[in-house]
N, CA and C of each residue as an Amber inpcrd file, in Angstrom:
protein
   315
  -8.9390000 -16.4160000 -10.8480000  -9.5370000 -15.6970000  -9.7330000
  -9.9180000 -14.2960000 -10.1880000 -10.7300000 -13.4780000  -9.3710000
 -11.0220000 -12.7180000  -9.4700000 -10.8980000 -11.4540000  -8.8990000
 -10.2500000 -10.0530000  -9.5720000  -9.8060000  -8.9430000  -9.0150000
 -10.8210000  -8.0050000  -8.4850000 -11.1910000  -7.0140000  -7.4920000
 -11.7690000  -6.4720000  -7.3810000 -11.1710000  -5.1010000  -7.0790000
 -11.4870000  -3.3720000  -7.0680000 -10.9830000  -2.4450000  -6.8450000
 -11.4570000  -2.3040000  -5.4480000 -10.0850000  -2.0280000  -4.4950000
 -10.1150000  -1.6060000  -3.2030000  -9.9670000  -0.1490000  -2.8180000
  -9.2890000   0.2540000  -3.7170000  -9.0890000   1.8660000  -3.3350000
  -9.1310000   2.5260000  -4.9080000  -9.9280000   3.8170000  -5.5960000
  -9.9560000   4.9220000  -6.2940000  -9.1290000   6.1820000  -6.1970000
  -7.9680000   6.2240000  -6.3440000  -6.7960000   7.3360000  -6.0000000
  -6.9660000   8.4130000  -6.7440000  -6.5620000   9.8200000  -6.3280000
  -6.7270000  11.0830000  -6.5840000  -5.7240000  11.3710000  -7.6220000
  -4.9370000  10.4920000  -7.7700000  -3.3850000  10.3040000  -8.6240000
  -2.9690000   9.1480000  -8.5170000  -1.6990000   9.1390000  -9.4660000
  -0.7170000   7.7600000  -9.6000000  -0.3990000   7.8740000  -8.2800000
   0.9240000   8.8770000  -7.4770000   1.2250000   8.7430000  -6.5490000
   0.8250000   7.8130000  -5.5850000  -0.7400000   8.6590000  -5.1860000
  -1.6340000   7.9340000  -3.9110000  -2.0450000   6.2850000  -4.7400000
  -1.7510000   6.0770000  -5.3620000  -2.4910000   4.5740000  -5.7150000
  -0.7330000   3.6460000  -5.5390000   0.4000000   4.4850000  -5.9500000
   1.1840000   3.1920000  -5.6490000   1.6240000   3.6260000  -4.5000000
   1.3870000   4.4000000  -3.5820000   1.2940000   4.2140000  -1.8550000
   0.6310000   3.3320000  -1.3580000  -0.6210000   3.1720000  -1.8200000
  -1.0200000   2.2210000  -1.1820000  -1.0740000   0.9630000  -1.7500000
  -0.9360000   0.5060000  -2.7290000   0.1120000  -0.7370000  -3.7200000
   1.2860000  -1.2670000  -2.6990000   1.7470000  -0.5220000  -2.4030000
   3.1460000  -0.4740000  -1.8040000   2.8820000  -0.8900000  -0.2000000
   1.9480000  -0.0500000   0.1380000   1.5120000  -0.4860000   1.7650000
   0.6640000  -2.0500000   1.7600000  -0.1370000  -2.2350000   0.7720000
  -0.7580000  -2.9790000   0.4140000   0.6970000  -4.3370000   0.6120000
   1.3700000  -3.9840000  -0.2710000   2.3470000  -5.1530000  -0.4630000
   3.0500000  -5.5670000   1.0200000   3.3160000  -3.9960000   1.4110000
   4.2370000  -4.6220000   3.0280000   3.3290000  -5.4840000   3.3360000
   1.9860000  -5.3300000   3.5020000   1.5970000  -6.1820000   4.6530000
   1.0020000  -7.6010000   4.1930000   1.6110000  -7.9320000   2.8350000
   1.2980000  -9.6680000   2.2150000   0.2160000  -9.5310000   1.1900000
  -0.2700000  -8.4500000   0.8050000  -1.2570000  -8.4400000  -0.0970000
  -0.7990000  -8.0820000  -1.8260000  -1.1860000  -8.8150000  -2.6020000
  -0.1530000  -8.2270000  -3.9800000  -1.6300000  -7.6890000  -4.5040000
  -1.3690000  -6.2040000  -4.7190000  -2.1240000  -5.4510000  -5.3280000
  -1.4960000  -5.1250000  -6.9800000  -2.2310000  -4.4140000  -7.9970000
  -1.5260000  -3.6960000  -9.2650000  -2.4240000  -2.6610000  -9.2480000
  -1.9030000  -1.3060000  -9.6000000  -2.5560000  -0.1830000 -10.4250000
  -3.1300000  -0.2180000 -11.4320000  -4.4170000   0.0950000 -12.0320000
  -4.8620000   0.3320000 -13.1240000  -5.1290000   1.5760000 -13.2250000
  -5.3520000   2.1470000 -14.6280000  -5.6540000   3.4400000 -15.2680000
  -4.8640000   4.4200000 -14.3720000  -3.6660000   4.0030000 -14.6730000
  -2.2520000   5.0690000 -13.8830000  -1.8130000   6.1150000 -15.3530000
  -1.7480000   5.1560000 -16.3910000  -1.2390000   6.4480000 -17.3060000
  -2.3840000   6.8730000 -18.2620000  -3.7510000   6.4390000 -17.8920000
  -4.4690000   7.4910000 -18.5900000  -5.2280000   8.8410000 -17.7960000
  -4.3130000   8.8300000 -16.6070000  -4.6600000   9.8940000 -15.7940000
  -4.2260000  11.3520000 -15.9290000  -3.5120000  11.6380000 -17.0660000
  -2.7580000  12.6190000 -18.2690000  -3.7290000  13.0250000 -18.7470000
  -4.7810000  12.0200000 -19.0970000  -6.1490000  12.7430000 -20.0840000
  -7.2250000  13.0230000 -19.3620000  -6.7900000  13.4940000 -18.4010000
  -8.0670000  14.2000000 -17.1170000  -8.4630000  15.7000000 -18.1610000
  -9.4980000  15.7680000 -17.7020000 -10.1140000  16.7040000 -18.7500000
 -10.5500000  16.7740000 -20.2920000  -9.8410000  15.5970000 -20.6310000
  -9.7400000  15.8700000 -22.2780000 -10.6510000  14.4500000 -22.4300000
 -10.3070000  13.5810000 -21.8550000 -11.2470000  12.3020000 -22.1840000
 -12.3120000  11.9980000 -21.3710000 -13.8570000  11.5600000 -21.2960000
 -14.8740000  11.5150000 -20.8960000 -14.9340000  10.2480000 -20.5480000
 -14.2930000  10.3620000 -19.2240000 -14.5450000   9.0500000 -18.5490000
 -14.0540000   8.9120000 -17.5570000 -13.8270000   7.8010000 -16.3580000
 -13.5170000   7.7020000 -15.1750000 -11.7430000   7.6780000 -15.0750000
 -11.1620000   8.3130000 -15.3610000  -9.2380000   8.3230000 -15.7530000
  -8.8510000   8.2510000 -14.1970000  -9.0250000   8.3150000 -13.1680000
  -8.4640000   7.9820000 -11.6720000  -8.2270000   6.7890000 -11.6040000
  -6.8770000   6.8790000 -11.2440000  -5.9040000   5.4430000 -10.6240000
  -6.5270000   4.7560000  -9.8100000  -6.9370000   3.2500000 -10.5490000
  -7.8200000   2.3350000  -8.6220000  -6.6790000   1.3180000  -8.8730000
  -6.6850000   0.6990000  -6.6950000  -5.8080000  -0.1730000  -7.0220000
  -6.6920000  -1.2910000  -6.6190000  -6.4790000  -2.4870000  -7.3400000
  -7.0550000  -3.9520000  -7.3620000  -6.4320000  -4.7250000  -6.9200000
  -6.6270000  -5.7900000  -6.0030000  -6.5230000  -6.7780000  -5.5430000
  -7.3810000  -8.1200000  -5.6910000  -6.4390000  -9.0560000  -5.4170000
  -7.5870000 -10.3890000  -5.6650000  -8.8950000 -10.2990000  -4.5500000
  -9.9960000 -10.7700000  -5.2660000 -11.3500000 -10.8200000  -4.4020000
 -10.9010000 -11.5220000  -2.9080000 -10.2590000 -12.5440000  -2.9420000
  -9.9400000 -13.1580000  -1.2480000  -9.1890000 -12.1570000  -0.4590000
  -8.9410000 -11.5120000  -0.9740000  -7.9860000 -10.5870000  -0.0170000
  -8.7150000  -8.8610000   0.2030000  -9.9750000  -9.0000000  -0.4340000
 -10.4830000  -7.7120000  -0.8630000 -10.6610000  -7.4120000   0.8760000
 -11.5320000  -7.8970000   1.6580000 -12.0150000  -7.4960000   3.0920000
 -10.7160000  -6.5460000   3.5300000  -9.4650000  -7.4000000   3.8300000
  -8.6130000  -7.1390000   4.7980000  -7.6960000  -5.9170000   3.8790000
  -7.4500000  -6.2910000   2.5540000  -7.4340000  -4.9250000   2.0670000
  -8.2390000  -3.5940000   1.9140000  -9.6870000  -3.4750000   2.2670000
 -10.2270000  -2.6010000   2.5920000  -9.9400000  -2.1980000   4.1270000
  -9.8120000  -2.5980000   4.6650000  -9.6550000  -2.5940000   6.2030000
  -8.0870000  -1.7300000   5.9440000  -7.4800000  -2.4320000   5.5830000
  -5.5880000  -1.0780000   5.7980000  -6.4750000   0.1880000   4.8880000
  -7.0930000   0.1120000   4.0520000  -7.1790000   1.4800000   3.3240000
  -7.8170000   2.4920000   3.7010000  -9.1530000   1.5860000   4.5200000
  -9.9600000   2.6400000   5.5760000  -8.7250000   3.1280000   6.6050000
  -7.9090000   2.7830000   7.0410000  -6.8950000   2.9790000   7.9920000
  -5.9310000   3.9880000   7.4090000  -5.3750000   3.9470000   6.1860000
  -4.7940000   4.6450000   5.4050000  -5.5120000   5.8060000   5.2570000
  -6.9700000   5.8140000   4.8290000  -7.9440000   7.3730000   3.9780000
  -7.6750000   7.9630000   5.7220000  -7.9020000   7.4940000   6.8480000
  -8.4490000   7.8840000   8.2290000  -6.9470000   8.9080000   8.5280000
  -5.9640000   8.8610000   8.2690000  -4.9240000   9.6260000   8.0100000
  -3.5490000   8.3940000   8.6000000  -2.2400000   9.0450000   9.0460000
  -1.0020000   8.5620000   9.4270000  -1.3360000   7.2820000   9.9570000
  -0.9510000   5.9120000   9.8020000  -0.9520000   5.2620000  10.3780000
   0.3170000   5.1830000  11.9110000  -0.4130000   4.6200000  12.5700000
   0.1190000   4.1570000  13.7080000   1.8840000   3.8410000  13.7970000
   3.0700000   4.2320000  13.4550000   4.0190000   3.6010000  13.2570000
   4.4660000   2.6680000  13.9680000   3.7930000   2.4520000  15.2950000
   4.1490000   1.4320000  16.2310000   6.2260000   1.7900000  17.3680000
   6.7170000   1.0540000  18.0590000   7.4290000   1.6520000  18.9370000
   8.7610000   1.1660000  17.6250000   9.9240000   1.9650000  17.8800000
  10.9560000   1.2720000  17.4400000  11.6300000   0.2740000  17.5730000
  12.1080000  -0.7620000  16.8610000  12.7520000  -1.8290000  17.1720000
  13.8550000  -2.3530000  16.7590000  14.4810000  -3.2900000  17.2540000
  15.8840000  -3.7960000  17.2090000  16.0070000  -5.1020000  15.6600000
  16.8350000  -4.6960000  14.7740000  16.3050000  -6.2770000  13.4790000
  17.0920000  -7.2480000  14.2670000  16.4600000  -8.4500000  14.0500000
  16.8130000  -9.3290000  14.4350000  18.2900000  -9.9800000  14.2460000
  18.1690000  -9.6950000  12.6860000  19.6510000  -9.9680000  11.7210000
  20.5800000  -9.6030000  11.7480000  20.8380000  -8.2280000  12.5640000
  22.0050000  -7.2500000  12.3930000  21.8550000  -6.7430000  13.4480000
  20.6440000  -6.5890000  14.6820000  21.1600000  -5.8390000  15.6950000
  21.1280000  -4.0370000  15.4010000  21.0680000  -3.8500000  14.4260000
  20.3830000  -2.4950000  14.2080000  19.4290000  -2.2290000  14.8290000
  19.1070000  -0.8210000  15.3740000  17.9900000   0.2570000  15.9220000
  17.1830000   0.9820000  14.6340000  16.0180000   0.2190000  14.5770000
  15.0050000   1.0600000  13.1130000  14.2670000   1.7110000  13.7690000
  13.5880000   2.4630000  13.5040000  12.4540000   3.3440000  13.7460000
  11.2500000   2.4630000  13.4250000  10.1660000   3.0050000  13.8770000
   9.1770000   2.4070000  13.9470000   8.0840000   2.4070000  12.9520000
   8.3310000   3.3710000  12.1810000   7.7440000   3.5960000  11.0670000
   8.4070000   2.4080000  10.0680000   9.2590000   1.8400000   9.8670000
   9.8140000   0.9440000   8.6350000   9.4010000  -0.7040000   9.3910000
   9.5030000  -1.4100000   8.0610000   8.7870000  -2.8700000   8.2000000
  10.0550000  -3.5760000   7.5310000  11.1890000  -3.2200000   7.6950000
  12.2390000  -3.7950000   7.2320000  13.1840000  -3.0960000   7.5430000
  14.5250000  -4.0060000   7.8770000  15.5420000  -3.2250000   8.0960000
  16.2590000  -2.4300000   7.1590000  16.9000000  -1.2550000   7.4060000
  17.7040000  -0.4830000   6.4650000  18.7130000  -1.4780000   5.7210000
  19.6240000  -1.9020000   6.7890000  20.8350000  -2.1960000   7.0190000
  20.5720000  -3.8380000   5.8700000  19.9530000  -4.4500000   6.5460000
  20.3230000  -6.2090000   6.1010000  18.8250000  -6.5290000   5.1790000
  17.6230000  -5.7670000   5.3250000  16.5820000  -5.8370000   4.6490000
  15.6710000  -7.4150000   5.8100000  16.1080000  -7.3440000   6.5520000
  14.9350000  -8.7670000   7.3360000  13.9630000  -7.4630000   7.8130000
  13.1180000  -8.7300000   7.3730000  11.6830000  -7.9360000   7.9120000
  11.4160000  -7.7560000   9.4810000  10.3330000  -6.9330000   9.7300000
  10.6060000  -6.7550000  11.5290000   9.4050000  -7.3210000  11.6950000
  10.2460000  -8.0730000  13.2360000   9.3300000  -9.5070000  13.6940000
   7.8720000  -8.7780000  14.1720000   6.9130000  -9.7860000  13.9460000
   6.0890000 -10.0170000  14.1050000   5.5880000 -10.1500000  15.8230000
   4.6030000  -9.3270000  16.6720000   4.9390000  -9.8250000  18.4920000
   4.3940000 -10.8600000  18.3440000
């Protein structure tokens, strides 16, 4: 299959943020050109971190990233894990406590 670049990051950081957001939500992304981003200035060429995903998944991964560049996402209300009965905040997609993911409405 075939990879395509969904997002061009300003740094490593911002590219495995959204790797990482990418992943919560079922998409397996990888970083490329993360460590030749050291030779900014010195080497003549495009050295910014993009992150890639497979082509079938490219749409809906552009779609979280436009959502991501647009600023804070939405954290949604807090909720109860299913597994443990813990109170998470609404910002996390997994529990602290037992690690189950938070249900789906």
């Amino acid at each position: 299959m075939s990879a395509r670049e969904v997002y061009l990051a300003a740094d490593p950081v911002n590219a495995e943020i959204v790797k990482d957001m990418l992943a919560d939500r079922g998409i397996a992304a990888h970083v490329r050109r993360q460590h030749l981003w050291g030779g900014m200035g010195e080497l003549p060429a495009n050295l910014y971190p993009g992150v890639w995903v497979d082509a079938a998944d490219y749409e809906r991964a552009r779609t979280l990233v436009v959502q991501f560049e647009a600023g804070p996402m939405d954290a949604g209300p807090d909720w109860t894990c299913p597994g443990c009965r813990e109170r998470i905040e609404g910002t996390f997609q997994a529990c602290w406590r037992c690690q189950h993911p938070r249900p789906t409405d």
